[in-house]
N, CA, C and O atoms as CSV, one atom per row, in Angstrom:
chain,resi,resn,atom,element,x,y,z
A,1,UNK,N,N,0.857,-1.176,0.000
A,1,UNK,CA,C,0.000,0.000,0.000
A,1,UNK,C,C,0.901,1.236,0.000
A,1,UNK,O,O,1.719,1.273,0.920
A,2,UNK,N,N,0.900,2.225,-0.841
A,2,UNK,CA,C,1.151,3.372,-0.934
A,2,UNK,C,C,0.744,4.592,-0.807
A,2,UNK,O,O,-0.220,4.395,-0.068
A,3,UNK,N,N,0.771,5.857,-1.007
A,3,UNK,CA,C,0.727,6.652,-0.885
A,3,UNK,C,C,-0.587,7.005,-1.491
A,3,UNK,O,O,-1.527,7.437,-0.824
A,4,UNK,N,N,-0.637,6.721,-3.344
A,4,UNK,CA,C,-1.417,6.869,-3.817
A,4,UNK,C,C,-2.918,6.203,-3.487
A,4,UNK,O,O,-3.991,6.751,-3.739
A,5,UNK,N,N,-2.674,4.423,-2.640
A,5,UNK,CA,C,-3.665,3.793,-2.258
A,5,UNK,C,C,-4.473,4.704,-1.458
A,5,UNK,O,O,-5.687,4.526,-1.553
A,6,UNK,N,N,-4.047,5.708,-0.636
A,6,UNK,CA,C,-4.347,6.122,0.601
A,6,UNK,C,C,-5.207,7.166,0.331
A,6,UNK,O,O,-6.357,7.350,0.730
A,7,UNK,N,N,-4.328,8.000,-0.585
A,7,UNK,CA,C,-5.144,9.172,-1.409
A,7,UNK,C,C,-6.693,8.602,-2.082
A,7,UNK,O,O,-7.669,9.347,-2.172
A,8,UNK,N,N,-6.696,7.166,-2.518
A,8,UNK,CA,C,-7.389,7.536,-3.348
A,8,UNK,C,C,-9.087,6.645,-2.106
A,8,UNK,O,O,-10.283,6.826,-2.334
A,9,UNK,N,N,-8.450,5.744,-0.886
A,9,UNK,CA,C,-9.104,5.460,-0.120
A,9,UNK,C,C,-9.932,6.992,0.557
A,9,UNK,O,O,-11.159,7.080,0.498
A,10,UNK,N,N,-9.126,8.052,1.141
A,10,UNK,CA,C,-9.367,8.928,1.222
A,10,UNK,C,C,-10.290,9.637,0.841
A,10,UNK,O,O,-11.239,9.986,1.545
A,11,UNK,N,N,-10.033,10.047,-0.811
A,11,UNK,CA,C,-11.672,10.043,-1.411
A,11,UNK,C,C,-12.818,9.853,-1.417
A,11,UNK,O,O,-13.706,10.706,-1.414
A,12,UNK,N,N,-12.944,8.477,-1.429
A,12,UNK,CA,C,-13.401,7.742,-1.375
A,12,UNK,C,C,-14.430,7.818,-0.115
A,12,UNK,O,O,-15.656,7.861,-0.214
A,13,UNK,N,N,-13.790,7.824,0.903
A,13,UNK,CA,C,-14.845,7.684,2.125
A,13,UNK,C,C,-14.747,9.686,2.268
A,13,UNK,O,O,-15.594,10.132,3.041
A,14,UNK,N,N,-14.158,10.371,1.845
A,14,UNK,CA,C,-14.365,11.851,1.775
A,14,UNK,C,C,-15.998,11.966,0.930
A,14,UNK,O,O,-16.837,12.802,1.264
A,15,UNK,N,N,-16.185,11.060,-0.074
A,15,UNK,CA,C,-17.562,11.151,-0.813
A,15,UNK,C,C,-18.446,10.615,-0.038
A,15,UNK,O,O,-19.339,11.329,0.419
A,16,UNK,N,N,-18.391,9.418,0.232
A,16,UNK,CA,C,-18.829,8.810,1.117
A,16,UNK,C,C,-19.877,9.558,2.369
A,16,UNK,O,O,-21.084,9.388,2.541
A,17,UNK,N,N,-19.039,10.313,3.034
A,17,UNK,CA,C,-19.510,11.156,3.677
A,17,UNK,C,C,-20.241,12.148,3.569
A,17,UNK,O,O,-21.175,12.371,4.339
A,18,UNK,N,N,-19.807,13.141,2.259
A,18,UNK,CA,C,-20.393,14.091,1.477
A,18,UNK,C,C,-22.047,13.433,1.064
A,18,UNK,O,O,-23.003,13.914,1.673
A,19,UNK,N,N,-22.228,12.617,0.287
A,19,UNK,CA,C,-23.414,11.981,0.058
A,19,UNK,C,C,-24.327,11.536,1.303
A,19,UNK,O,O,-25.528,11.801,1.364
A,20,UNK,N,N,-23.594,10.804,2.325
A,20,UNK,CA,C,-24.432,10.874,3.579
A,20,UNK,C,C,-24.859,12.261,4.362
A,20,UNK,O,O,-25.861,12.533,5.023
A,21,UNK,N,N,-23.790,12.960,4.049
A,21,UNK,CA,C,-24.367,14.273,4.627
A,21,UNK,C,C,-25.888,14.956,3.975
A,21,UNK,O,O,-26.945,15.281,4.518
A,22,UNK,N,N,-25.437,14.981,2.652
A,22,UNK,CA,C,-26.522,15.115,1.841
A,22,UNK,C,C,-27.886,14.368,1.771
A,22,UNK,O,O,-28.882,14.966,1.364
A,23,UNK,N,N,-27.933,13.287,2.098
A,23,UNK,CA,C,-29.202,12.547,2.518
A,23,UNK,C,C,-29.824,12.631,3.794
A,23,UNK,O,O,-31.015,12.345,3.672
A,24,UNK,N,N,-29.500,12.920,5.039
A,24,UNK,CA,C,-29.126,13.501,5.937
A,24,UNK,C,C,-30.054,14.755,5.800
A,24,UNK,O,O,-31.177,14.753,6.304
A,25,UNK,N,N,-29.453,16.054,4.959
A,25,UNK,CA,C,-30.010,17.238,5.246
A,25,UNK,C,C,-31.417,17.560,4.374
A,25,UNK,O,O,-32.183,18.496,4.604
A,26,UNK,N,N,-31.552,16.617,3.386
A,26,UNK,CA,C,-32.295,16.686,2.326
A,26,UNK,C,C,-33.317,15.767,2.601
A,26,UNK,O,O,-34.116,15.573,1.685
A,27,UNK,N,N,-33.511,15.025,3.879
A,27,UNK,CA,C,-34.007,13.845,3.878
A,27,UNK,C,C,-35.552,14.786,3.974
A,27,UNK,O,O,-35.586,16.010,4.101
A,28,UNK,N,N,-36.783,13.870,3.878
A,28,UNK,CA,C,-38.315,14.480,4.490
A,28,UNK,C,C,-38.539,14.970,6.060
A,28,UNK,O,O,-39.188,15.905,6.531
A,29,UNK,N,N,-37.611,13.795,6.749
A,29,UNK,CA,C,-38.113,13.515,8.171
A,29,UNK,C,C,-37.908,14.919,9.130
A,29,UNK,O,O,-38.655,15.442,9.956
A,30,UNK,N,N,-36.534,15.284,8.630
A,30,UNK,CA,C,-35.469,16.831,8.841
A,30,UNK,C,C,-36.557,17.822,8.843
A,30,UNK,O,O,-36.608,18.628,9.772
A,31,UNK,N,N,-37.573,17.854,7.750
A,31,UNK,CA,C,-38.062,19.440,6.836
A,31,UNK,C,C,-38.506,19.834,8.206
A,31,UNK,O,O,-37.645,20.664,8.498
A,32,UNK,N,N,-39.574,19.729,9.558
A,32,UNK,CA,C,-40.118,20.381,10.338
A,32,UNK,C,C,-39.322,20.785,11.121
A,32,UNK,O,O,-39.603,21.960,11.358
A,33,UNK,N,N,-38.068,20.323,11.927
A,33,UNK,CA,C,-36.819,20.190,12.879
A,33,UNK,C,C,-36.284,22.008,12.021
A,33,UNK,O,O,-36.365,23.059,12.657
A,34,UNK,N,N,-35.811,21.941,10.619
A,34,UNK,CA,C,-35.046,22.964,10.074
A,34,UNK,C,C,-36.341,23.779,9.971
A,34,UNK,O,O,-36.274,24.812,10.636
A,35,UNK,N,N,-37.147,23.657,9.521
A,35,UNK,CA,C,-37.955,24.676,9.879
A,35,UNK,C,C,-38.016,25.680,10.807
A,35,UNK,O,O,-37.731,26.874,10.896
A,36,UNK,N,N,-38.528,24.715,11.531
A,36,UNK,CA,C,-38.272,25.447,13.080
A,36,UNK,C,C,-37.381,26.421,13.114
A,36,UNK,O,O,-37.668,27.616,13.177
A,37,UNK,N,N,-35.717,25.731,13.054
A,37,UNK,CA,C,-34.434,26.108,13.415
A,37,UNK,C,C,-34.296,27.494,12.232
A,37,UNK,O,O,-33.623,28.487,12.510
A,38,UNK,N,N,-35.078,27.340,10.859
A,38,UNK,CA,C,-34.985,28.950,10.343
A,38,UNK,C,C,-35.787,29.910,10.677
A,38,UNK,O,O,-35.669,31.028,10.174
A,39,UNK,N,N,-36.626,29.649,11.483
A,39,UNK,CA,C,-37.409,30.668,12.173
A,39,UNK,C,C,-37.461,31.297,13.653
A,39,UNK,O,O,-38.333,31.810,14.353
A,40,UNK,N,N,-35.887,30.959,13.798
A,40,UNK,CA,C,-35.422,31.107,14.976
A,40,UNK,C,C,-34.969,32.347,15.486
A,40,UNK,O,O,-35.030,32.754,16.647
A,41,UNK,N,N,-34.408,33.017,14.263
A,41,UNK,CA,C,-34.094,34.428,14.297
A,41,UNK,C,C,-34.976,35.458,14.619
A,41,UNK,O,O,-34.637,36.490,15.198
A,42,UNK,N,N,-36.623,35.067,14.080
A,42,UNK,CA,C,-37.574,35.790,14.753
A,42,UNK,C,C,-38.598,35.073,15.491
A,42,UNK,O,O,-39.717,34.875,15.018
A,43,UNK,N,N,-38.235,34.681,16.644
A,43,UNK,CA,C,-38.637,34.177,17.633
A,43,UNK,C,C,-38.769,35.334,18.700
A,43,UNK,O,O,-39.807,35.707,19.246
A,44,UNK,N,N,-37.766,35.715,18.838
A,44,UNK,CA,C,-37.591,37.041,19.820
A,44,UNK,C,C,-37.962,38.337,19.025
A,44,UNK,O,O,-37.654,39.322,19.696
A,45,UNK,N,N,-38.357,38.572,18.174
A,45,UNK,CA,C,-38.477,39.817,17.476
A,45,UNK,C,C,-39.737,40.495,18.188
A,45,UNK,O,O,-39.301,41.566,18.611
A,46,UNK,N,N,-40.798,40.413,18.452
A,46,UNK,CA,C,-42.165,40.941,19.109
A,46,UNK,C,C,-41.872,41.528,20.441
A,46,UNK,O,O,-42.362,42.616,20.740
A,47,UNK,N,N,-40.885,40.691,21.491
A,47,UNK,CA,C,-40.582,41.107,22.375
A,47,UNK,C,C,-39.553,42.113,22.233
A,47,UNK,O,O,-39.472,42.774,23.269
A,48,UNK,N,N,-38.631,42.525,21.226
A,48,UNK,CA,C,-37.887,43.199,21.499
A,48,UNK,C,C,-37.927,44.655,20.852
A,48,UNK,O,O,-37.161,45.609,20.989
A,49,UNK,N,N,-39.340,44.458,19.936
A,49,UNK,CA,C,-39.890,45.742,19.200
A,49,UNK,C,C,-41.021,46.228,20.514
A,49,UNK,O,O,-40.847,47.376,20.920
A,50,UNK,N,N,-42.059,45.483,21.125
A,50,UNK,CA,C,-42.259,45.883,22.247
A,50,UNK,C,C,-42.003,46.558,23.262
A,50,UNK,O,O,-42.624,47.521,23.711
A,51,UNK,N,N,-40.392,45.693,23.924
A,51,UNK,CA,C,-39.863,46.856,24.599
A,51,UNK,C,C,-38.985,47.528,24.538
A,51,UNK,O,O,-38.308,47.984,25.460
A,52,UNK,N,N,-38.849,47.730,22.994
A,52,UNK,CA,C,-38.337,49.090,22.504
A,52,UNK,C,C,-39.463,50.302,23.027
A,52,UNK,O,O,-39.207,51.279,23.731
A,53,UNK,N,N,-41.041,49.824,22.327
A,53,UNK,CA,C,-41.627,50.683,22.533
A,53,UNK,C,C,-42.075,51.483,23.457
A,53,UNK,O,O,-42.512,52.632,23.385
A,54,UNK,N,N,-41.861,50.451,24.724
A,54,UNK,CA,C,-42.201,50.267,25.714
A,54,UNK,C,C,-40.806,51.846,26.598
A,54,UNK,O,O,-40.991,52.879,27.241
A,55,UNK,N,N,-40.177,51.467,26.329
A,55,UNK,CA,C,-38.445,52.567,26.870
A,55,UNK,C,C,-39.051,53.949,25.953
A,55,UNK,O,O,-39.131,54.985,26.614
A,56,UNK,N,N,-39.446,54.024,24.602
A,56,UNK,CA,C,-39.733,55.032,23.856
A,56,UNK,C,C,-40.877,55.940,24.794
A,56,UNK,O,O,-40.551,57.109,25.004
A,57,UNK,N,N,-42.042,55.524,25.301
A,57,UNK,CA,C,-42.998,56.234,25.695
A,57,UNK,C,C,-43.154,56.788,27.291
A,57,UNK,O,O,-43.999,57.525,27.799
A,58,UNK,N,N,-41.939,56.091,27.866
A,58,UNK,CA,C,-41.569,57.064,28.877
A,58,UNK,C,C,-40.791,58.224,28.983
A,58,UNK,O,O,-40.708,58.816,30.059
């Protein structure tokens, strides 16, 4: 075994991985979980335009 064997084993499970990742993020079961997780950023938004408003009117 050489150098090149290693390189090309390497690859190999480097794709390997890549494709599992990809089935993984793309799968159906995921879609509600990421959902969620992109609507995370405005989760806190109501409360923090609130008591903005809230500091403004005193």
């Amino acid at each position: 075994m050489d150098i090149n064997d290693l390189r090309g084993l390497s690859t190999v499970l480097m794709l390997g991985s890549f494709l599992g990742l990809c089935v993984w993020a793309y799968s159906k079961a995921r879609t509600e979980e990421f959902n969620e997780a992109a609507n995370l950023p405005f989760a806190d938004e109501p409360e923090a335009v609130s008591s903005s408003r809230e500091k403004g009117d005193e």
